[in-house]
C-alpha positions in Angstrom: 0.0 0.0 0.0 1.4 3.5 -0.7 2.5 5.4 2.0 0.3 9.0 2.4 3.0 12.0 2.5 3.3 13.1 5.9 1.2 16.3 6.3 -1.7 14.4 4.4 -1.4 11.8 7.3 -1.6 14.5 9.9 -4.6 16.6 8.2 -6.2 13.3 7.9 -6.3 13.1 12.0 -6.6 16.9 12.6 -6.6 20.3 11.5 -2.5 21.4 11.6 -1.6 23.8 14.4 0.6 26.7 14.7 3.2 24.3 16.2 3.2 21.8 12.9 4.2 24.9 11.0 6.9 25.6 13.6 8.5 22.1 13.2 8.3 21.8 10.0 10.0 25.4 8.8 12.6 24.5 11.3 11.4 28.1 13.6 9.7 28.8 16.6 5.7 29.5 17.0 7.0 32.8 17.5 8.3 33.7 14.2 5.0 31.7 12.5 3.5 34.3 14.3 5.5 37.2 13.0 5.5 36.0 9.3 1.6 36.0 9.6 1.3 39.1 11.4 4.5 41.5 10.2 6.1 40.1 7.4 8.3 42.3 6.7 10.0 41.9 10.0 11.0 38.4 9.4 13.9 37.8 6.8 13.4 36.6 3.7 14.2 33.2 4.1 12.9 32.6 7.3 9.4 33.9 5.9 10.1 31.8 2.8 10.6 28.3 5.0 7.2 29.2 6.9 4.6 29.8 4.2 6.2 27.0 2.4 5.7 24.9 5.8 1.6 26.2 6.0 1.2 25.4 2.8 2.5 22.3 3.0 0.6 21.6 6.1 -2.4 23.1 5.0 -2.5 25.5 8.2 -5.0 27.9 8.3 -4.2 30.6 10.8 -7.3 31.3 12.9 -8.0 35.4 12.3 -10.5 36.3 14.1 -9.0 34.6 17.2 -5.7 36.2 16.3 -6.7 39.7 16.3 -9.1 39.1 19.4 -6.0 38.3 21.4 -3.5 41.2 19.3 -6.9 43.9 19.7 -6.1 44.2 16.0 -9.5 44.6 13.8 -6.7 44.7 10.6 -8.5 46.9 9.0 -7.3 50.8 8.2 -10.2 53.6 7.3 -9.2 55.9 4.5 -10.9 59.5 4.6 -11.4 60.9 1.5 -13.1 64.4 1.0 -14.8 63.5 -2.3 -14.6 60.2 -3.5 -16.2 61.4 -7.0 -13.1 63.3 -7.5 -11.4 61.0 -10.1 -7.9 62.2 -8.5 -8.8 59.6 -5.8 -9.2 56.3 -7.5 -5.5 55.3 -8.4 -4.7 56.6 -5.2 -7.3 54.4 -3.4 -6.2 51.3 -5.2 -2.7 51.8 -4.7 -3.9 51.7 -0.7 -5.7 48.6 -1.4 -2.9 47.0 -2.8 -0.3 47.8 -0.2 -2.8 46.3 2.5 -4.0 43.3 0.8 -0.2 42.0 0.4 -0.4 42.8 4.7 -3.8 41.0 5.5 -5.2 44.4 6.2 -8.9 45.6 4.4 -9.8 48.9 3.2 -12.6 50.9 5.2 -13.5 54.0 2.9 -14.9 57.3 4.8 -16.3 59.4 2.3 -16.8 62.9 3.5 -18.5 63.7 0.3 -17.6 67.9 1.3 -20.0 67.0 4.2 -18.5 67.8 7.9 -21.5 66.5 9.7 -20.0 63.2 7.6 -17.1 63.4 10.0 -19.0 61.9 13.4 -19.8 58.5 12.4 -16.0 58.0 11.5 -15.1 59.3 14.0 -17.5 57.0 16.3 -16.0 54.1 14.0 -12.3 54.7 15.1 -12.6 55.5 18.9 -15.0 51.6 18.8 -11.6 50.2 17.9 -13.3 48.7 14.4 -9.7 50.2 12.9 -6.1 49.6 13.7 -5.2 53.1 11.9 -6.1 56.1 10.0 -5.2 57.6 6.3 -6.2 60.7 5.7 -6.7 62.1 2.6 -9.3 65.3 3.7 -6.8 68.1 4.7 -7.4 68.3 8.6 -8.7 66.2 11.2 -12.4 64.6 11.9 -14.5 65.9 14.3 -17.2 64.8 16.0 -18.9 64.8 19.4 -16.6 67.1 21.0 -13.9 64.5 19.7 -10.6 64.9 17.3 -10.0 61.5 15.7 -6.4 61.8 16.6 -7.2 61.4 20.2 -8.3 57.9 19.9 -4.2 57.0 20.0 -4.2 55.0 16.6 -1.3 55.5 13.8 -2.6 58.6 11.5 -0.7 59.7 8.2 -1.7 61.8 5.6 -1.7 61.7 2.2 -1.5 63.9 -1.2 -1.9 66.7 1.6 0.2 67.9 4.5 -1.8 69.7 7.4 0.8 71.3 9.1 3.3 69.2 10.4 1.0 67.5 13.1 1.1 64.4 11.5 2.9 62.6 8.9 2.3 63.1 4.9 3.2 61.2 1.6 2.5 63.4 -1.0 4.4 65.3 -3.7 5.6 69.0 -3.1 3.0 70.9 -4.7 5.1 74.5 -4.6 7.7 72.9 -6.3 5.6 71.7 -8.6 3.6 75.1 -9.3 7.2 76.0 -10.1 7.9 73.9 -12.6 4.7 75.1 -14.7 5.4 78.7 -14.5 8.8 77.8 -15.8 7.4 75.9 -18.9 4.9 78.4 -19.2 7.8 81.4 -19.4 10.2 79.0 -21.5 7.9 79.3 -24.4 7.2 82.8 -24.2 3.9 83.0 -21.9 3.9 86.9 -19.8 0.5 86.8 -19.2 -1.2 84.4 -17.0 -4.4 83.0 -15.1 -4.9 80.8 -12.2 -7.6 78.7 -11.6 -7.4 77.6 -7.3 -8.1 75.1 -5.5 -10.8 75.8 -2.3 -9.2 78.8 -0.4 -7.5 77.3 2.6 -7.1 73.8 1.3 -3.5 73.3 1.8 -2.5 71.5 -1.6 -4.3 75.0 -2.8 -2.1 77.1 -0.5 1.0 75.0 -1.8 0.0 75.7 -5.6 -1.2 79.0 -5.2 2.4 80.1 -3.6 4.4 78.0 -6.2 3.0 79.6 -8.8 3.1 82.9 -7.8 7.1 82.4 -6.6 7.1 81.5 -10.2 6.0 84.6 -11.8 7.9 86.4 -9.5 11.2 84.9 -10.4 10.4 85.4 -14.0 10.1 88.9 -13.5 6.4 89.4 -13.6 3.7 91.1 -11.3 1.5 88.6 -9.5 -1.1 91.1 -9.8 -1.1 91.3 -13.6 -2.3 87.4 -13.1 -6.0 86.7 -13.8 -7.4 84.7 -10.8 -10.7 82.3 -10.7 -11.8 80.8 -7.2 -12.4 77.2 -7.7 -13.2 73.7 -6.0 -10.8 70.9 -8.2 -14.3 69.8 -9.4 -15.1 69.5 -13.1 -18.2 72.7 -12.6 -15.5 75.7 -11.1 -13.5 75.3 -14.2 -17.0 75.2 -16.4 -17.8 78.6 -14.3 -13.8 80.3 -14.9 -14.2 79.4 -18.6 -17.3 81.4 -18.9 -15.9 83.8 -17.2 -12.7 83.8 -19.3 -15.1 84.2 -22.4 -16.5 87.0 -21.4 -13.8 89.7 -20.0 -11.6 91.5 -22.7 -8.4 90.9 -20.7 -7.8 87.3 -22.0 -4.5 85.6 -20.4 -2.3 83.5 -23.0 -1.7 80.4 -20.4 -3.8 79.5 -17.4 -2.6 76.9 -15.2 -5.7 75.1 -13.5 -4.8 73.7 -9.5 -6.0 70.3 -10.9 -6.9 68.1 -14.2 -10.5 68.0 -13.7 -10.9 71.8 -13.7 -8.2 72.3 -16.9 -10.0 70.0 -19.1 -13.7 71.1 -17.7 -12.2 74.6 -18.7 -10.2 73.9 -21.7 -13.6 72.4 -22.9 -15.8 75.4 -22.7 -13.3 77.9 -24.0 -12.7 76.0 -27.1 -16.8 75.9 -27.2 -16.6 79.4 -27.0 -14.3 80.1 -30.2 -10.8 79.6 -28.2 -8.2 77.9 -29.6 -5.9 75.6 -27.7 -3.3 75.9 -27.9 -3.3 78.4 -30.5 -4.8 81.1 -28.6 -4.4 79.8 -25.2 -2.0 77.2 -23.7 -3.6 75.0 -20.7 -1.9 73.0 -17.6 -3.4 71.1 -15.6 -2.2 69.4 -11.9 -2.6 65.4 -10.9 -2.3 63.5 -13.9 -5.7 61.7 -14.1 -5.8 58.8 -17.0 -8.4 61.3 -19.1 -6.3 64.3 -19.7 -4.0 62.0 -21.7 -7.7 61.1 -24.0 -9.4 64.8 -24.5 -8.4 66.4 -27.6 -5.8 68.4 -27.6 -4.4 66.1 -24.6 -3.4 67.9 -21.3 -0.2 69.3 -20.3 -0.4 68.6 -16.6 1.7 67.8 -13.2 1.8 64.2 -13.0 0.9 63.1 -9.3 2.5 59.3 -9.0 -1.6 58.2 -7.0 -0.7 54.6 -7.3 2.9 55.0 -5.6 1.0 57.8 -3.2 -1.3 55.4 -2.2 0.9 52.4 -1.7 3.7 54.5 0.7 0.9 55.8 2.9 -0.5 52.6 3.5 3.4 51.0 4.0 4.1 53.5 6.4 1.1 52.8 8.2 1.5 49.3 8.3 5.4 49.7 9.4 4.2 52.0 12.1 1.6 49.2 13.4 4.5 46.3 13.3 7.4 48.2 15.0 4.6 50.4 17.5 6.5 53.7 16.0 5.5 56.6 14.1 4.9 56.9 10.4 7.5 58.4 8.3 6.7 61.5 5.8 7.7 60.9 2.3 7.8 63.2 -0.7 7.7 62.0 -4.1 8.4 63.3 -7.7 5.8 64.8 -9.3 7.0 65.5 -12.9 5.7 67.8 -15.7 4.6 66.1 -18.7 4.4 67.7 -21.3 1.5 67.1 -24.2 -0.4 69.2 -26.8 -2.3 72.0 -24.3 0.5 74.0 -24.0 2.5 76.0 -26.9 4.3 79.6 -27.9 1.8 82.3 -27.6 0.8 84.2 -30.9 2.3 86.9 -30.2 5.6 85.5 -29.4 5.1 82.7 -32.4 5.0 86.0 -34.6 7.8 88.0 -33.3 9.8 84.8 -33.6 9.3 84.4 -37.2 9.7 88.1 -38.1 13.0 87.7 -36.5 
């Protein structure tokens, strides 16, 4: 008769414990435990031995129990101001990512622009139903006399900084500003309009003051600059385009503080008998997969979401492994150039007469 392999034999009697999987990777429970619950703090070969050793034992780690005993829910809640913002997707599956390779779920907290949104997450993270918090909403939930932060769980930020109270992945929006006005000047743009953010949203703040260190180092008066109040959303850069259409003192280049609002704008000027880039060069800021599909395609800042969304959640997960603080990050955020943006006509003409 043929001899059964060895962990067929033992599944055959009963389910394999935590100690089988010890044994058989040669480690202690201890480290079984580690691989399952940090990973990344077990070396590489170690960790290789033990999920070789569960699988070969056809372990399965009891979760519920584990967490009960670690007061882990492993899960993380993810704030986002607007989830209909199309910014937000890449950066929310980059998250997702990140925390499925850990075990960890996704809980999303839509805020939807809505404060009074802000109690029931806040409700949710002082219950203990989350291990830690991402936020992507520019400033701390309130709610029932309560800041979020004072329920002691690990809190980054991401794609936003608010003020040095808690850690941040994002990309340096000033710098980035920078960079625009630079292109902007480099083909022979002097006159300029800026279409914001929300006023005191800090990626706003960060644009707003790049841009304007920008004009100002290309020797130009900030207050020649056209400026529009918007919201990121695709209706403020509808409502600056009309607005555009109708005053006589027409910018050559305006950089909108995010895709949605360039294209939404781009859009209605053209509607309106405006050229781009012919009579009007366009940037955009975030680098949202549609601005590389509208016609002409979108010179913008390109945000790395994915990346964003996967260092947040790392950091966070680091933080909950080694009980430490999450570490800020800034990425790269570069210009990419496309077809919005060209020499005004003015300066095409000079150059030829020349």
């Amino acid at each position: 008769m043929r001899k059964q392999p060895e962990h067929r034999r033992q599944s055959s009697r009963r389910p394999a414990t935590i100690h089988d999987v010890a044994k058989r990777a040669g480690v202690s429970t201890a480290t079984v435990s580690r691989t399952l619950a940090s990973p990344a703090l077990v070396s590489d070969e170690a960790r290789g031995r033990v999920l070789a050793a569960i699988k070969d034992t056809g372990y399965t780690p009891n979760m519920a129990a584990r967490n009960l005993r670690a007061r882990r829910s492993m899960m993380v809640l993810v704030v986002v101001p607007n989830i209909a913002n199309a910014f937000f997707a890449e950066v929310l599956r980059g998250i997702d990512d990140e925390l499925v390779e850990h075990g960890y779920g996704i809980i999303i907290g839509n805020l939807d622009n809505r404060p009074e949104r802000e109690a029931r997450y806040v409700d949710l993270v002082f219950a203990g139903q989350v291990d830690a918090v991402l936020l992507m909403s520019g400033r701390v939930p309130t709610g029932g006399g309560r800041l979020m932060s004072e329920a002691g769980v690990p809190m980054a930020t991401i794609c936003v900084d608010i003020g040095g109270a808690f850690p941040s992945i994002m990309v340096d929006d000033h710098k980035a500003s920078l960079t625009v006005v630079e292109h902007l000047v480099s083909l022979g743009h002097r006159s300029f309009g800026y279409l914001s953010g929300p006023a005191g949203n800090r990626n706003e703040i960060g644009r707003r003051e790049g841009f304007l260190s920008g004009l100002l180092a290309a020797g130009l008066d900030p207050a020649d600059a056209t400026f529009w109040q918007g919201s990121f959303m695709i209706e403020s850069g509808i409502k600056a385009a009309h607005e555009f259409l109708a005053s006589r003192k027409r910018p050559t280049a305006v950089y909108a503080a995010s895709d949605s609002m360039a294209i939404s704008f781009m859009k209605t000027v053209m509607q309106g008998g405006v050229r781009v880039p012919e009579d009007l060069s366009v940037v955009g800021f975030d680098g949202i997969e549609f601005a590389e599909f509208v016609t002409p395609t979108l010179t913008t800042i390109q945000q790395p979401r994915h990346e964003i969304g996967r260092s947040g959640a790392r950091a966070l997960i680091e933080a909950l492994s080694q009980s430490s603080r999450p570490k800020s990050l800034k990425l790269e955020a570069p210009l990419i150039v496309r077809d919005s943006t060209a020499p005004p006509r003015i300066a095409s003409t000079r150059l030829r007469r020349a």
